[in-house]
C-alpha positions as CSV (number, residue, x, y, z in Angstrom):
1,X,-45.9,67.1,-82.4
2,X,-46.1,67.1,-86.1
3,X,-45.0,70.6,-87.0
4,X,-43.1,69.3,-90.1
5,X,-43.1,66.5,-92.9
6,X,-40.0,64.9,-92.6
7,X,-38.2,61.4,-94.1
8,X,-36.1,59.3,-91.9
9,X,-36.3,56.9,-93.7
10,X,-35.2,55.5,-97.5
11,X,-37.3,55.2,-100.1
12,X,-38.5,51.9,-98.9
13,X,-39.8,49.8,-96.5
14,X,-38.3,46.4,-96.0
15,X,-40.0,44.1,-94.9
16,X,-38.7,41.3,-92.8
17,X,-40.3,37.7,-91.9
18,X,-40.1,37.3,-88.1
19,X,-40.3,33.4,-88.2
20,X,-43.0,31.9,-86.0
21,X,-44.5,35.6,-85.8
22,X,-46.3,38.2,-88.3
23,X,-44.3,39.3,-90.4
24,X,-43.2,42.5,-89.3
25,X,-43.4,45.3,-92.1
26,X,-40.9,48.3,-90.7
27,X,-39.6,51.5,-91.9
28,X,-35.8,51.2,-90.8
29,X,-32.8,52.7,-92.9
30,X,-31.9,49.5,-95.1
31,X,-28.3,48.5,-94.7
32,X,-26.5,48.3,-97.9
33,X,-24.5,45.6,-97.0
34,X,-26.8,43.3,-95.0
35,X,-29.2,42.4,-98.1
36,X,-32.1,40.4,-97.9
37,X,-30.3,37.6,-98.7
38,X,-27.6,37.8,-96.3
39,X,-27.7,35.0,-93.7
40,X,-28.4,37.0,-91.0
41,X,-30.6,39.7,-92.2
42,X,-33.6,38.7,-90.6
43,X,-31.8,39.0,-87.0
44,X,-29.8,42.2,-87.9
45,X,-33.1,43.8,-88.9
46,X,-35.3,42.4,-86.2
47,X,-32.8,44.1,-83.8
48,X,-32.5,47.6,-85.7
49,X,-36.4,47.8,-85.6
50,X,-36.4,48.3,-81.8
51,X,-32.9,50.5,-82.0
52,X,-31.1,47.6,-80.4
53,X,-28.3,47.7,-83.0
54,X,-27.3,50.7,-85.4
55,X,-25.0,51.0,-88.5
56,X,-21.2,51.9,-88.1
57,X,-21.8,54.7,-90.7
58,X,-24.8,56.3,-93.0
59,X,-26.5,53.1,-94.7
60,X,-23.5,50.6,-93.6
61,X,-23.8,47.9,-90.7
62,X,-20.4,46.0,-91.2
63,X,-21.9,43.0,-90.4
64,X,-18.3,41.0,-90.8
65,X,-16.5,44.2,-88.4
66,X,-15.5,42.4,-84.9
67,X,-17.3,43.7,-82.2
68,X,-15.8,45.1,-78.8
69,X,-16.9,44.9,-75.9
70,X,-18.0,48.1,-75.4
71,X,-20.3,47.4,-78.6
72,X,-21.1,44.3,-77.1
73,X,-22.4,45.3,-73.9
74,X,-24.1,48.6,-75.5
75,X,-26.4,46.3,-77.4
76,X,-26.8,43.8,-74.3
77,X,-28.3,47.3,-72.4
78,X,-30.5,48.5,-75.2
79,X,-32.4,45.4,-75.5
80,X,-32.7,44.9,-71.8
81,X,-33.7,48.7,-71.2
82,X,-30.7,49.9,-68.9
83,X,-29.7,53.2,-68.3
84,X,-27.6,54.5,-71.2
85,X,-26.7,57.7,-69.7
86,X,-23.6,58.8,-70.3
87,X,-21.5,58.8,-66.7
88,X,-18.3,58.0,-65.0
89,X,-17.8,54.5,-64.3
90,X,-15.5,52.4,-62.4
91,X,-13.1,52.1,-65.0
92,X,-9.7,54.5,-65.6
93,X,-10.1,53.5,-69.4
94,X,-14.1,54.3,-69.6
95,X,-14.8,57.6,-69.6
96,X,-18.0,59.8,-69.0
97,X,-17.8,60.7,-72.7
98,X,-17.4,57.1,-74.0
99,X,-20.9,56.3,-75.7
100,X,-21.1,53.2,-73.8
101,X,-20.2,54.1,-70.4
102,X,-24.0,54.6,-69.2
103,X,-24.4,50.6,-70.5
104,X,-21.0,49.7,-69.2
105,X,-21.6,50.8,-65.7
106,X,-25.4,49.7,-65.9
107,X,-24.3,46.5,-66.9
108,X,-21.4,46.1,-64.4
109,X,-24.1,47.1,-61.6
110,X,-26.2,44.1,-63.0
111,X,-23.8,41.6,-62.9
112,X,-23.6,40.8,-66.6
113,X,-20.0,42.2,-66.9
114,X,-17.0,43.4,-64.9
115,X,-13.6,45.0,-65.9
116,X,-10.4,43.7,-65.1
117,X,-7.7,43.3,-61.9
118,X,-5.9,46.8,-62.9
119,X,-9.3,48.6,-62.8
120,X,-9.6,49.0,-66.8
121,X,-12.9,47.6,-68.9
122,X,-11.0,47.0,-72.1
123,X,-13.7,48.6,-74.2
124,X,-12.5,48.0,-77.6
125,X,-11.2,44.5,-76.6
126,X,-12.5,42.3,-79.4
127,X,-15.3,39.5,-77.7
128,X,-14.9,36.1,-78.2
129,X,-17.1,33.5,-78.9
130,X,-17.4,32.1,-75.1
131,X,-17.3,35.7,-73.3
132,X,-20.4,36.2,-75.6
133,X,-21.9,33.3,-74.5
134,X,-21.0,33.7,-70.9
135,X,-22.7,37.7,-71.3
136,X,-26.0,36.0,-72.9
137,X,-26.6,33.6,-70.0
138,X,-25.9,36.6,-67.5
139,X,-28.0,39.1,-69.3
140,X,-30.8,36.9,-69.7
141,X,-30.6,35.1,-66.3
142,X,-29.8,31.4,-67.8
143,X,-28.3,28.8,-65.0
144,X,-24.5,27.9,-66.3
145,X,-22.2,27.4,-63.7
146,X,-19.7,30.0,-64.1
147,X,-17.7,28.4,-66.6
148,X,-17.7,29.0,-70.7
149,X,-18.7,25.7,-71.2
150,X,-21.3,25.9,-69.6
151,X,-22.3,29.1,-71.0
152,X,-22.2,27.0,-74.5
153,X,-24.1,24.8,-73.4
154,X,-26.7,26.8,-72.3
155,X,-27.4,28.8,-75.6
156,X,-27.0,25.5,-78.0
157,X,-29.4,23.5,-75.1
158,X,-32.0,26.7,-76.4
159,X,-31.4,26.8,-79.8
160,X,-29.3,30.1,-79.5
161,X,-25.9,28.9,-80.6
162,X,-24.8,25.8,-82.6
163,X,-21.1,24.9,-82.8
164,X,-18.7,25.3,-85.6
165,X,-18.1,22.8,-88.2
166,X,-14.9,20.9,-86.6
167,X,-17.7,20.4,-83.5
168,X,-15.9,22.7,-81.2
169,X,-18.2,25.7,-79.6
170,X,-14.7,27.9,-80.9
171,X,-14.6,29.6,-77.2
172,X,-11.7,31.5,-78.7
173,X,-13.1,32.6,-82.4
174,X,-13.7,36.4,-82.6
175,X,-17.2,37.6,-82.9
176,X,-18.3,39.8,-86.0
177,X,-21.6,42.0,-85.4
178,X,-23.8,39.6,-87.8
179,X,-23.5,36.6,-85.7
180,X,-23.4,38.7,-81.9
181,X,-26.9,40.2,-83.9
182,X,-27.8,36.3,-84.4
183,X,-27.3,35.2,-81.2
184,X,-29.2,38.4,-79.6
185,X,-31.9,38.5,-81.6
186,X,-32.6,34.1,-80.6
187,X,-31.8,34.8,-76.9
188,X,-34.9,38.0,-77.4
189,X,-37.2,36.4,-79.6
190,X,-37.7,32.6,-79.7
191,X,-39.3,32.6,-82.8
192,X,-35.5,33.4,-83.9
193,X,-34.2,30.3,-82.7
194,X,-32.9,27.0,-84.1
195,X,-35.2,24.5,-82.0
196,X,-39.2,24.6,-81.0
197,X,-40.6,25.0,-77.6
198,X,-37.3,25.9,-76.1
199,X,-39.3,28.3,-73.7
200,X,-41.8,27.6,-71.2
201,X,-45.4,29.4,-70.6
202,X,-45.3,28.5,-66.6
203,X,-46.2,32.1,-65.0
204,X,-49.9,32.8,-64.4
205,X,-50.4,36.7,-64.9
206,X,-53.2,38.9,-65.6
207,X,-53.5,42.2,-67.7
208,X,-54.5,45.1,-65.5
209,X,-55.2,47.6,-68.3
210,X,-57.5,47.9,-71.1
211,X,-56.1,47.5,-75.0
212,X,-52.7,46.3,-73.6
213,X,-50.7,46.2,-77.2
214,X,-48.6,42.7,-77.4
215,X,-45.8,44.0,-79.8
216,X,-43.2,41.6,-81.8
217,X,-40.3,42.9,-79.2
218,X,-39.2,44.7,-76.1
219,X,-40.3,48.2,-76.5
220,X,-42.6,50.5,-78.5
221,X,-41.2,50.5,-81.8
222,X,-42.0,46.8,-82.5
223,X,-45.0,45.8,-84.4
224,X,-48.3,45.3,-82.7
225,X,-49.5,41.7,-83.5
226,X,-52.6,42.1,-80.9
227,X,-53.9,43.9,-78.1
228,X,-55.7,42.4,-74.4
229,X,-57.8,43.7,-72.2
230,X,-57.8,43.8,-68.3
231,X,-58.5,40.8,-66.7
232,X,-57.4,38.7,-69.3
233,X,-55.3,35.9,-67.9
234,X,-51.9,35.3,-69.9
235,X,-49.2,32.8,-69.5
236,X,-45.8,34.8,-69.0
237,X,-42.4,32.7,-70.4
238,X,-39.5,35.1,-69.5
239,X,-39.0,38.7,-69.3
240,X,-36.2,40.9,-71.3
241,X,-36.1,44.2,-68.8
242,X,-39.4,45.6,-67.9
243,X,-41.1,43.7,-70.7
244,X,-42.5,40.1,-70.8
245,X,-43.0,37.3,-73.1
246,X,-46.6,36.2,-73.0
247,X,-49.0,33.9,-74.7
248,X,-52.4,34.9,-74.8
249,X,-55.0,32.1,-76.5
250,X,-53.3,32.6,-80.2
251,X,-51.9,35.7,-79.4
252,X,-48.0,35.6,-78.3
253,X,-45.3,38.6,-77.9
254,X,-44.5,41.0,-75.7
255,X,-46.0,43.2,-73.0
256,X,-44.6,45.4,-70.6
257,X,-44.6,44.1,-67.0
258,X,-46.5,47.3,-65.8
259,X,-49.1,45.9,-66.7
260,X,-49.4,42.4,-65.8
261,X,-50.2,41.0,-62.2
262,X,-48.6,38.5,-60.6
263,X,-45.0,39.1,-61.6
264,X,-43.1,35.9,-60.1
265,X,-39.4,34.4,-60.4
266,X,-39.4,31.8,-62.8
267,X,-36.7,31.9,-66.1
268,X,-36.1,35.5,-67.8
269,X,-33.4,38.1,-67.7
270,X,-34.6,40.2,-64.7
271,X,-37.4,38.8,-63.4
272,X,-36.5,39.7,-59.6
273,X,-39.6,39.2,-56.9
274,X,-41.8,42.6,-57.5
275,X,-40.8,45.2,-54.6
276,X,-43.3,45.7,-51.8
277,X,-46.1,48.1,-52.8
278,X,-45.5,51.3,-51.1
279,X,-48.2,52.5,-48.9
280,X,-50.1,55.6,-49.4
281,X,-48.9,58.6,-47.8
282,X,-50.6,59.5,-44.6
283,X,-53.4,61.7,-45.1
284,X,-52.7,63.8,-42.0
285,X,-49.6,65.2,-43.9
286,X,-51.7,66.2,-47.5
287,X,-53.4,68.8,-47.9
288,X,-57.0,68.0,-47.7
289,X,-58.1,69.4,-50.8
290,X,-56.3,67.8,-52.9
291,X,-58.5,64.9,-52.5
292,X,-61.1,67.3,-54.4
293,X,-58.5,68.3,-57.1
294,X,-58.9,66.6,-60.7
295,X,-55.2,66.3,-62.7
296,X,-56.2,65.5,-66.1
297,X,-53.4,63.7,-68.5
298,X,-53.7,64.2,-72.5
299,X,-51.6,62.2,-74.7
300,X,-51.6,63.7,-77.9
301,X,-52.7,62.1,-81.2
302,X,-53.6,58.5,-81.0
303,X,-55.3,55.7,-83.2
304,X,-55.3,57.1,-87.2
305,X,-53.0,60.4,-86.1
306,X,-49.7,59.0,-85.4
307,X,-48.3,62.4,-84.5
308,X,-44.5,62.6,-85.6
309,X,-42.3,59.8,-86.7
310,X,-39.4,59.0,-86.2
311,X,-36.4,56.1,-85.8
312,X,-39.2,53.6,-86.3
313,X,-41.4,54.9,-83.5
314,X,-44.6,57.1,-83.4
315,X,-45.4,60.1,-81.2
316,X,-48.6,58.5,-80.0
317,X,-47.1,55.5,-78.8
318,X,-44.1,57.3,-77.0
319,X,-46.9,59.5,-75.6
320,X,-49.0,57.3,-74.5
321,X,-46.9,55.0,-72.8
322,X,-45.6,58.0,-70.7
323,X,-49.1,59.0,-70.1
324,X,-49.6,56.1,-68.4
325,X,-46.8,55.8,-66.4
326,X,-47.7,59.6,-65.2
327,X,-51.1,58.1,-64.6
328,X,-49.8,55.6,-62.3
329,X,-48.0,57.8,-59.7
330,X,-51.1,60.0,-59.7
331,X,-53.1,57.2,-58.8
332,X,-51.4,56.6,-55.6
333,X,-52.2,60.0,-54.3
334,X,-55.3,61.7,-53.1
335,X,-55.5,63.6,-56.3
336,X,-57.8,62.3,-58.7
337,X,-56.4,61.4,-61.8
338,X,-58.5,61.2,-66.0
339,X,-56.7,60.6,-68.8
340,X,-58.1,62.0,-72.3
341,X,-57.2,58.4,-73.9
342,X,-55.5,55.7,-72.4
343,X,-55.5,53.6,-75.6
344,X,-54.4,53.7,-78.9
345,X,-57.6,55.3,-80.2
346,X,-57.9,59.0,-81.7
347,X,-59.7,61.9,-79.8
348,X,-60.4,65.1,-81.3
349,X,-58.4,68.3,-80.0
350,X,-62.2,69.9,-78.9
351,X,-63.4,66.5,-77.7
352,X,-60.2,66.6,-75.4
353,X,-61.2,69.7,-74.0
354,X,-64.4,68.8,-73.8
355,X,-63.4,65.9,-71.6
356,X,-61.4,67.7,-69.4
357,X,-64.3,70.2,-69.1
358,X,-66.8,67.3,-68.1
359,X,-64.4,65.7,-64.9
360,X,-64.6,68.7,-63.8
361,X,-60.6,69.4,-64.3
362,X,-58.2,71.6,-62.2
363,X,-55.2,70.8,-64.0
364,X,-54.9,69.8,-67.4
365,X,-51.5,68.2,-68.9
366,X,-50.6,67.4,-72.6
367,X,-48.1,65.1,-73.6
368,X,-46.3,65.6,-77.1
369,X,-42.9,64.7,-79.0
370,X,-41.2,67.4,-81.5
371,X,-40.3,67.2,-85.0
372,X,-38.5,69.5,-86.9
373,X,-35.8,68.8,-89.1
374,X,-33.8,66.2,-87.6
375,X,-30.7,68.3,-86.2
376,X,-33.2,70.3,-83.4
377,X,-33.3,68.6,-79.9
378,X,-34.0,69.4,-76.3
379,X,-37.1,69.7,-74.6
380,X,-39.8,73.0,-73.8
381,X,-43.3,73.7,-72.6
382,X,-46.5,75.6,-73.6
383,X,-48.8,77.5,-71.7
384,X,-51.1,80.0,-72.9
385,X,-50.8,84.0,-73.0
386,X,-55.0,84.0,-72.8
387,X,-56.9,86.9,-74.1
388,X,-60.4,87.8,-72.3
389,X,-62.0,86.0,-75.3
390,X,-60.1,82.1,-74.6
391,X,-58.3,80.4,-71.1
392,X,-57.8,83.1,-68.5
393,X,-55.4,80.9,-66.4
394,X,-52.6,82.7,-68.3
395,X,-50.2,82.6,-65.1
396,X,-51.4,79.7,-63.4
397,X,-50.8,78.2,-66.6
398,X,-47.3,79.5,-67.0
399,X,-46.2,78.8,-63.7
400,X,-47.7,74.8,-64.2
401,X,-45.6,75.1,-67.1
402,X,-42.4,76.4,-65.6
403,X,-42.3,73.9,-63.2
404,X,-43.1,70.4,-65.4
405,X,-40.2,72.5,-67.9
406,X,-37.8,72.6,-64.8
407,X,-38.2,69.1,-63.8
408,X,-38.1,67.7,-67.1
409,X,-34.8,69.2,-67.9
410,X,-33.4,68.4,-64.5
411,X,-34.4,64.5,-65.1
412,X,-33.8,64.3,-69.0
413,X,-30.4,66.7,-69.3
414,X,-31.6,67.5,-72.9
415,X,-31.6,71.3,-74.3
416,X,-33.3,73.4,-72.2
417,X,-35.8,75.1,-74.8
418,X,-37.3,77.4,-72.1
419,X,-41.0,77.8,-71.3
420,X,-43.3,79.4,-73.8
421,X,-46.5,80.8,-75.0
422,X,-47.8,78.9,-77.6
423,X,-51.6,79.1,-79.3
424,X,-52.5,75.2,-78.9
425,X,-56.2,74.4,-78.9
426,X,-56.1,71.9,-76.0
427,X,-54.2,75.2,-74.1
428,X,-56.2,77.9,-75.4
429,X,-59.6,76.7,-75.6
430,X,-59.2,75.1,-72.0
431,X,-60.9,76.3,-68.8
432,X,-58.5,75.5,-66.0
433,X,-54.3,75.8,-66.0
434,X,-53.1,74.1,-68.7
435,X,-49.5,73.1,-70.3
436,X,-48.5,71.0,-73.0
437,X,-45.4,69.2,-72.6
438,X,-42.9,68.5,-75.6
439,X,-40.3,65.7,-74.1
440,X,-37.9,65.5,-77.4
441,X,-37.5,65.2,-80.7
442,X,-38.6,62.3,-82.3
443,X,-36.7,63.0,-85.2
444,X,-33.1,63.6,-83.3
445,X,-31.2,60.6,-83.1
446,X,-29.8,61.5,-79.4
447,X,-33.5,62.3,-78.1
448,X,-35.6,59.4,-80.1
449,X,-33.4,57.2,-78.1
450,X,-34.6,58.7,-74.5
451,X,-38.2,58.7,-76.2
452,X,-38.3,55.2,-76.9
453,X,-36.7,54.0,-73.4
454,X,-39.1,52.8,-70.8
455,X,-36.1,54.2,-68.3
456,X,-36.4,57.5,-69.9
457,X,-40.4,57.6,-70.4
458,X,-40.4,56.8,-66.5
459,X,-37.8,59.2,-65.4
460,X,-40.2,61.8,-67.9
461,X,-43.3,60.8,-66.1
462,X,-41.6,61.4,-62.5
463,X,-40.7,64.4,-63.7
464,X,-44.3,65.6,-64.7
465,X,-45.6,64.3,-61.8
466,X,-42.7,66.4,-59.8
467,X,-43.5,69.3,-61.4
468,X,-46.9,69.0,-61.0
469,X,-46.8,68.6,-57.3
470,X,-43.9,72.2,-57.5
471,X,-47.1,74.2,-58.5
472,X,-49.8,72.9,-56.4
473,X,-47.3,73.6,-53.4
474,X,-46.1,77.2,-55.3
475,X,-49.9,77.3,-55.1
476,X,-50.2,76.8,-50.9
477,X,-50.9,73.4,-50.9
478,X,-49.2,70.9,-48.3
479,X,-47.7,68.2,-50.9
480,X,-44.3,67.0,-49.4
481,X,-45.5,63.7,-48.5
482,X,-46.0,62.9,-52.1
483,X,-43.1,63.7,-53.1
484,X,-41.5,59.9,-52.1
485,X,-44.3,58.0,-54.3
486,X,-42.1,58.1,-57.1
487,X,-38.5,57.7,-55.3
């Protein structure tokens, strides 16, 4: 929520050609020592849009520093959308406190890495030139028989990696962040890379959402270059995590797999065959008025209110993209399920309550990200202490809030900022139970990287579905059932 003005940015926008695609025009804290000109400024930036790489220090990238492997693999997991958490891993020389152990042990689980014989990881073991290449073909799913040539191979055969100037591949050379940026960004984004038509448009999907935004990269803080609407049928090329690489008539970028249809297992970097949809749980163990109950979803702000900023992403987008994924487990319920918005277009705070009002609402939900002045972090929600004159649901209200607050906390392990009265309109002015949520900070480093995740928006969205199901069953309603539609 926008409670303050704030810069996170410089003074600036840079704004960097992406190739084949729009330009993309991005507020991102300019590197002093990757300038415009600097060979690979257009891949260093590209990457630092979507928070895939950072700089070593304030303003500074060290674009000629070696990189290790812990650096390596950290960048590997941010583009692909692992889980960044910081754990224990397999390794006596990773730590739970290492800042890449979450990608480390993500990435070990995937298959794209693995430590050494005497149980150690080696994370600030510089990465050569084939051990990149050999991560790039794992990561990103390309055949190459196991061998560094082969790896080699692969990227050059794509227009990812060229050879040096003595012809060699230079297996052995050291790799600096500019190039390991390089080589990421062409393996990401084809428009990147040093040949044409190195990908091919082979899967047959279809949109199953209205104003699906196709963005210049694999999460919400890329550029939108177009948006599609459901039904439309796309041509998918390969995914990079949850998000896909799609053609549309002129339109080409990315979408997140959620939602396309007919997901298959041709090229990408985890496209594995979709699980089996789960069935509904048996209605002879739900309550049977739930069926009549109406759980209405608000993401906040939307089309000319952005809501807070942050990092290069906008509270609306974060917002909304969890709103939807809430949506989603709702919708496999008996509950019925509205949404104030489930596009990128702006709704007034009364004609958000005015909606809710007209399905008929039971339980009303807002969605919002914090600002405040970039050093406050951790996550709280609102309910309303109503007077006779506004929302009288004051402790149905508090106890909705309570339990979305204790889930969230439980799921997100960020500040625990307590449950609290707050005068809202879309809380105040409401007729049923209401509680807005506030996941993060948007303007915290440590929380504007959960907020931009799809792992963390989904393991946010589980956790307001939870807590929504703790206080209809605090309420006397039979809900246990539901409980396993988001395991």
């Amino acid at each position: 929520m926008n409670k303050s003005i704030f810069m996170v940015f410089l003074s600036f926008l840079l704004v960097i050609p992406t190739l084949g695609m729009k330009s993309t025009a991005f507020a991102a804290s300019t590197f002093s020592d990757v300038p415009s000109s600097h060979r690979a400024a257009k891949e260093i930036y590209y990457l630092a849009e979507g928070g895939i790489v950072q700089g070593t220090s304030s303003y500074q990238f060290s674009p000629n520093k070696s990189v290790t492997r812990a650096e390596a693999v950290t960048m590997i997991g941010r583009a692909l959308q692992l889980d960044g958490t910081q754990r224990p891993t397999n390794f006596k020389d990773v730590g739970s406190s290492s800042f890449a152990s979450g990608y480390i042990q993500s990435a070990v689980d995937k298959g794209i890495v693995s430590g050494y014989s005497d149980g150690r990881f080696l994370p600030n073991k510089t990465v050569t030139r084939g051990e990149m290449a050999i991560m790039i073909c794992r990561a990103f799913d390309y055949p190459f028989n196991n061998s560094s040539s082969g790896a080699a191979q692969a990227l050059m055969s794509r227009g990812i990696a060229e050879g040096l100037e003595d012809g060699s591949f230079g297996y052995s050379e050291p790799m600096i962040r500019a190039d390991f940026s390089v080589f990421l960004a062409r393996a990401i984004n084809p428009d990147f890379r040093l040949k044409a038509n190195t990908v091919k448009f082979d899967q047959n999907l279809t949109v199953n959402v209205n104003d699906l935004n196709v963005r210049t990269g694999p999460n919400n803080a890329y550029e939108k270059v177009g948006s599609l609407n459901k039904g439309t049928a796309v041509k998918g090329a390969y995914s990079v995590g949850a998000w896909y690489y799609i053609q549309a008539g002129s339109i080409q970028g990315f979408v997140h797999g959620n939602y396309l249809d007919g997901k298959g297992g041709s090229g990408g970097a985890t496209n594995p065959t979709p699980p089996p949809t789960k069935p509904q749980p048996p209605t002879s163990n739900v309550d049977p008025r739930i069926k009549d109950q109406v759980i209405v979803i608000d993401p906040g702000h939307g089309g000319k209110d952005p809501g807070a900023v942050g990092y290069g992403i906008k509270e609306k987008d974060v917002v909304l993209a969890t709103g939807l994924k809430v949506n989603e487990l709702f919708k496999k319920t008996p509950f019925q399920v509205k949404m104030t918005r489930s596009t990128d277009k702006y709704v007034s705070l009364s004609g958000r309550v005015s909606y809710a009002e007209s399905v008929k609402g039971n339980t009303f939900v807002s969605i919002h990200a914090n600002a405040a002045n970039g050093k406050a972090s951790g996550s709280e929600t609102y309910y309303y202490a109503a007077t006779a004159k506004s929302n009288p649901h004051t402790a149905d209200s508090k106890l909705l809030a309570t339990k979305i607050q204790n889930r969230l906390v439980a799921a997100w392990n960020l500040t625990d900022r307590k449950t609290k009265p707050g005068d809202f309109h879309v809380l105040r002015e409401n007729s049923m139970p209401a509680a807005l949520v506030e996941l993060g900070f948007i303007d915290n480093k440590n929380d504007n990287a959960k907020l931009k995740s799809d792992y963390w928006q989904n393991a946010a969205a589980k956790a307001i579905y939870y807590g929504v199901l703790d206080y209809y069953k605090a309420k006397g309603y039979k809900v246990d059932s539901l409980y396993s539609v988001a395991k």
